[in-house]
N, C-alpha and C positions, 0 to 999 in steps of 0.2 A: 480594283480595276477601274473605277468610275471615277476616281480621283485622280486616276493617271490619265483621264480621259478627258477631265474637264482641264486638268493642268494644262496637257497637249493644244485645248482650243483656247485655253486665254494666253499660251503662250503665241499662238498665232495670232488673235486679235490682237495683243499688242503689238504685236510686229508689225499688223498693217497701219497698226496707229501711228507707228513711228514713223513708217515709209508717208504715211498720208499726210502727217504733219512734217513731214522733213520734205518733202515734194510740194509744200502748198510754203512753204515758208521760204524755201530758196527760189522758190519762183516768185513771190512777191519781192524779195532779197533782192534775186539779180534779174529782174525778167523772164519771161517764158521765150525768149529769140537769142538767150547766151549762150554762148559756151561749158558754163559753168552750172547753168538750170539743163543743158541736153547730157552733162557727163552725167550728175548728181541722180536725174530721172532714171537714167540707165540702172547704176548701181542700188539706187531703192528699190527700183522694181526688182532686179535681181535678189536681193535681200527677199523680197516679200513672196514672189514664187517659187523660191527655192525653200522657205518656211512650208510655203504651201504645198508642193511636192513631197519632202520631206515628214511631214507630218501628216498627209491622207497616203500617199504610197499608190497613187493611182496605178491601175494594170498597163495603161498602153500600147496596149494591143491591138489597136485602130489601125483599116488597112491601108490609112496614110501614111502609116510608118515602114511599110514593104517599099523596096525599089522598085521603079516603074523600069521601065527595060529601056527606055532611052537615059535611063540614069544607071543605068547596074554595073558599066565598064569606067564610071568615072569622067569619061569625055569632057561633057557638057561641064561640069565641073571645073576644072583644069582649066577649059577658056575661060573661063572668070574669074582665074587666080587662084584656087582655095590652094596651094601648094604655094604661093608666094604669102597667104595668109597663114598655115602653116608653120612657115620661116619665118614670120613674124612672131607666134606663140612661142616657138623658140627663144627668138631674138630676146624677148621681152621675161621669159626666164616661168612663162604660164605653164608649159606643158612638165617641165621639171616640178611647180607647185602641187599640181596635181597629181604625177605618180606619187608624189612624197605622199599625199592625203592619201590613195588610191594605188597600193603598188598595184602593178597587175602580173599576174603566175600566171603560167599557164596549162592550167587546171581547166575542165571545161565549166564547175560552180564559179569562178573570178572570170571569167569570159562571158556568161553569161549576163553576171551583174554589169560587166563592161556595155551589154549590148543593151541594157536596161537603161545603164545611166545615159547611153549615146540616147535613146527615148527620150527620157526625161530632159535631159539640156535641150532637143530641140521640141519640145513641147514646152517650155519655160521661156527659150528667146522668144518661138511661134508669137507665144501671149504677150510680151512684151513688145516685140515689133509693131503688136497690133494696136500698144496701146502711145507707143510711142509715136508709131503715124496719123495717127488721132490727131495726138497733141501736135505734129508737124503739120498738119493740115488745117487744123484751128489758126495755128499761126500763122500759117499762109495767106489763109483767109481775112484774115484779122489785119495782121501787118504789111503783108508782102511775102512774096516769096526770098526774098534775102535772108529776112529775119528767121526763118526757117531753115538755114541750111544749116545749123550746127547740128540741130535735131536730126535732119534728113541722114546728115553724113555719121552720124556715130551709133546710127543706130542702122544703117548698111553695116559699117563695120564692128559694131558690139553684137549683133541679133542676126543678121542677113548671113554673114559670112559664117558664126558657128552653126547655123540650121543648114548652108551648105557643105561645111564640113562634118557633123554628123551623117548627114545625106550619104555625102561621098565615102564616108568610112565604115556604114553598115555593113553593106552588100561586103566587103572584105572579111568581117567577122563572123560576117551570118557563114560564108566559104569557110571558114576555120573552123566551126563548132558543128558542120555539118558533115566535116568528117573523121 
């Protein structure tokens, strides 16, 4: 058991190794104000807190994860698109990668995990947004706000929009499995 335990945590520290040197390398590469330094950041981080999740299995049961009652109908939601983003995960052929990994039955043990993973993705963007607006706001600082906007914009649309579509698709599931 110890050995499956140290394995577990060196296979996470190097993951962050490689996220920390593949994020310090493409940012010295192409700049921290590209295009190609705000997509690369996205997908490292992604890599590295999905290792992270993955590998501690946090509970998530924080009561930030309950719908607040001005969110529980979706509304608010919906004026900001998360249905035209949505159509995009579609478009893009994401939501089909995912059942393949993830079919989901409905059973209420695959519902549940369902309702676990919607947790963990937006506790995984959460950290990510947070660490992505850092670095948008250094830049800011730093450069300008121009040189910022690759950051600013792909991490609305890679982190901002799935933590609103989690958001929007709980309260649905939580109806399902409650009765």
């Amino acid at each position: 058991m110890e050995k499956k335990r140290i394995r577990k945590y060196a296979t996470l520290g190097l993951t962050w190794l490689f996220v920390l040197a593949g994020i310090i390398a493409v940012g010295i590469w192409q700049g921290l104000h590209t295009f190609v330094f705000a997509w690369v950041l996205n997908f490292l981080l992604m890599t590295g807190v999905l290792a992270f999740t993955e590998t501690f299995q946090p509970k998530l049961n924080m009561t930030w994860f309950d719908s607040k009652k001005w969110e529980a109908d979706g509304k608010i939601y919906k004026r900001f698109g998360v249905d035209l983003f949505r159509k995009l995960l579609v478009w893009v052929k994401w939501e089909k990668l995912t059942k393949a990994a993830n079919p989901i039955k409905k059973d209420r043990e695959t519902l549940t995990k369902l309702a676990y993973k919607t947790r963990q993705s937006e506790f995984g963007h959460a950290i990510i947004f947070i660490i992505v607006l850092i670095f948008g706001i250094v830049v800011a600082f730093s450069y300008g706000f121009r040189q910022s906007v690759w950051l600013l914009l792909l991490n609305i649309l890679l982190n901002l929009y799935p933590i609103a579509l989690q958001r929007y698709n709980r309260p649905r599931l939580r109806g399902i499995l409650s009765n």
